[in-house]
VMD Tcl script that draws the C-alpha trace (Angstrom):
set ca {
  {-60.56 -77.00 -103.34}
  {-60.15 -80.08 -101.15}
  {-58.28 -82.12 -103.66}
  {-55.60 -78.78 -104.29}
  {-55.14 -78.53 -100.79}
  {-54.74 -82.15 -100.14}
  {-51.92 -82.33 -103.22}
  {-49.99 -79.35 -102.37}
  {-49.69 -80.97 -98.50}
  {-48.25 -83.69 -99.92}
  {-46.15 -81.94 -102.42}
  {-44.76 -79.75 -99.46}
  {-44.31 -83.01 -97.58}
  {-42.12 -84.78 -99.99}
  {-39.95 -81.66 -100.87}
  {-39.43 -81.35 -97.72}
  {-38.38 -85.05 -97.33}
  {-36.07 -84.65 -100.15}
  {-34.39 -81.25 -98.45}
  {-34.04 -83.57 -95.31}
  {-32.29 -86.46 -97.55}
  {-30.16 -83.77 -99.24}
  {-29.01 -82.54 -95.90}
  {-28.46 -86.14 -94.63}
  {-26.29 -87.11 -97.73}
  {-24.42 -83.85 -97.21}
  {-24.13 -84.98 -93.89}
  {-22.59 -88.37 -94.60}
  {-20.16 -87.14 -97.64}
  {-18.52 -84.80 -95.03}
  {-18.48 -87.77 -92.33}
  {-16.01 -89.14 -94.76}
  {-13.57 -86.27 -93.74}
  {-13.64 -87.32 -90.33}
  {-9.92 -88.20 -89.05}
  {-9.95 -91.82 -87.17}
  {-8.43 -89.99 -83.96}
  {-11.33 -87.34 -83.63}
  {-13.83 -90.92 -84.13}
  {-11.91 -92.99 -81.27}
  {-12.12 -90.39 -78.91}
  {-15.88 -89.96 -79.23}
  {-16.45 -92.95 -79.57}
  {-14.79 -93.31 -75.92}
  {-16.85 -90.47 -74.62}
  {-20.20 -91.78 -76.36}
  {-19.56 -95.29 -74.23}
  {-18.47 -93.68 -70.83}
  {-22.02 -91.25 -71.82}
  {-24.07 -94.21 -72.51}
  {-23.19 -96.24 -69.51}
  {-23.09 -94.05 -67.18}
  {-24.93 -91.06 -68.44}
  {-22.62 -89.12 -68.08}
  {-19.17 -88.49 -67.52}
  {-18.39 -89.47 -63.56}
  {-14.51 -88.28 -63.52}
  {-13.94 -84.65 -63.03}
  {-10.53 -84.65 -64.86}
  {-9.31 -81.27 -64.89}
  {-6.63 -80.43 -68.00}
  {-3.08 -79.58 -66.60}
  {-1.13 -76.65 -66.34}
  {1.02 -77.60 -69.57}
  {-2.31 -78.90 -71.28}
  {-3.11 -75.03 -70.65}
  {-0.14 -73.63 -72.09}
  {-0.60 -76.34 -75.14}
  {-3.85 -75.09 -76.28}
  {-2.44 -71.89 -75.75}
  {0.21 -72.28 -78.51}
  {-1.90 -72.95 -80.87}
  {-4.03 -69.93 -79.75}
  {-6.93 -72.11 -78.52}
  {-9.11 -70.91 -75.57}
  {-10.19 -73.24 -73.52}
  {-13.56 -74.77 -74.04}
  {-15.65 -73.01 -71.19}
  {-14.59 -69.71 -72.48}
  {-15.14 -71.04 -76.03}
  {-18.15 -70.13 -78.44}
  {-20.02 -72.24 -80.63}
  {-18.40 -70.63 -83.89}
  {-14.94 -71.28 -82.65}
  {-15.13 -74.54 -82.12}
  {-16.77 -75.37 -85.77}
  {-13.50 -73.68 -86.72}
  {-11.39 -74.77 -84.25}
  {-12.55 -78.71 -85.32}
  {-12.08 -77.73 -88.92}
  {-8.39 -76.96 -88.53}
  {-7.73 -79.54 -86.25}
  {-9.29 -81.81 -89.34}
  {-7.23 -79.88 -91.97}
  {-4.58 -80.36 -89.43}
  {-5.13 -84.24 -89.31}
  {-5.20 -84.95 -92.96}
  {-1.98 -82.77 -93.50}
  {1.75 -84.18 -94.41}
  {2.87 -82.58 -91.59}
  {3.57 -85.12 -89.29}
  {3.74 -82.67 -85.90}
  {0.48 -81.29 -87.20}
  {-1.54 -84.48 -86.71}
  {0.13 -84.94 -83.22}
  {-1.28 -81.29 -82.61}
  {-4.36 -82.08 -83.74}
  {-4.66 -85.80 -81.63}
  {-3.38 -84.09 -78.59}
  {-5.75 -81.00 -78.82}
  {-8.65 -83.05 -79.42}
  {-7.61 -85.39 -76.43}
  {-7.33 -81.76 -74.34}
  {-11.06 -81.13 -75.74}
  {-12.62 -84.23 -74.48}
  {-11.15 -84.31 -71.12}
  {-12.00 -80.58 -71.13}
  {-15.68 -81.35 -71.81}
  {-16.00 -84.46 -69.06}
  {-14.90 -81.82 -66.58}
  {-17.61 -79.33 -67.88}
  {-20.18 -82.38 -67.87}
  {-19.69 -84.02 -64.58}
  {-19.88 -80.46 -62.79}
  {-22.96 -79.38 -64.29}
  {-21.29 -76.71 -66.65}
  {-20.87 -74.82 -63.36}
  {-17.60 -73.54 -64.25}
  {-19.42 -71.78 -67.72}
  {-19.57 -68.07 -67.44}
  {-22.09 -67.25 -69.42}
  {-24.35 -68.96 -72.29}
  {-22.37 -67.21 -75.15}
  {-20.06 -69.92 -73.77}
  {-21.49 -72.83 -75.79}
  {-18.60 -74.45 -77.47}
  {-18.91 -77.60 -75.21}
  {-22.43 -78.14 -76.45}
  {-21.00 -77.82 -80.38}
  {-18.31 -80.09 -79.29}
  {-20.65 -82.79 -77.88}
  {-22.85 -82.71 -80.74}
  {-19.67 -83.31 -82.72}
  {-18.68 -86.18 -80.88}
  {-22.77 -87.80 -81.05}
  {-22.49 -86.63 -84.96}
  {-19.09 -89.07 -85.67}
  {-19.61 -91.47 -82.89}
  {-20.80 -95.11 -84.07}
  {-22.53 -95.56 -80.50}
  {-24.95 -92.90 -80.53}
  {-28.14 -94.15 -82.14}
  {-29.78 -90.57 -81.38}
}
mol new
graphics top color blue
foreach p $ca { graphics top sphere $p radius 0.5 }
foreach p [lrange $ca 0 end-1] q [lrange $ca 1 end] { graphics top cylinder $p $q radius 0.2 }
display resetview
């Protein structure tokens, strides 16, 4: 019995390491997809995060930021959940990658909004977050670690 046990253990250890490679590969193929705007702008707010720890400007979005996001029938990111933003960053990729030349300005300018939206957020301690069914910012931050080239995490 203490030889079966010992080789399923390490049978369920390596198909387990194999699920984790799958999911890594996965991972990397849709990296590809990535639009060079959305990587430049976390790659700014990875550096600002790694020297300082954090973002230490409270930059608030304007008044016609506001009305920008709402065009496009965006909430803004404290009143945001995680599902929307997966979608939200989805069309803003489809968005990117399109012909459409005003729809990959939309899509660099809302992403722009997003950031400075989420260094506000950050540097006052989420205080401005209603309630935790609010968590697009954390979706969005783990987007920006998941494309950045600075974040070794």
């Amino acid at each position: 019995m203490g030889i079966q046990d010992s080789v399923k253990q390490i049978n369920n250890q390596e198909s387990e390491a194999n699920k984790s490679l799958l999911v890594n590969n996965a991972a990397m193929l849709k990296r590809s997809s990535i639009p060079d705007s959305h990587r430049r702008v976390a790659d700014g707010y990875m550096i600002i995060k790694k020297i300082f720890g954090f973002p230490f400007v409270q930059c608030k979005i304007s008044e016609s930021e506001r009305e920008y996001l709402a065009k496009y029938d965006f909430n803004l990111l404290e009143f945001t959940t995680q599902k929307q933003i997966e979608e939200e960053l989805e069309i803003l990729k489809k968005w990117n990658n399109s012909v459409n030349t005003e729809l990959k300005e939309a899509s660099d300018k809302i992403i722009n909004i997003r950031v400075k939206e989420l260094k506000h957020l950050i540097a006052t301690n989420y205080v401005t977050v209603s309630s935790e069914i609010y968590n697009g910012y954390r979706a969005l931050e783990r987007y920006f670690e998941a494309i950045s080239k600075y974040c070794n995490d």
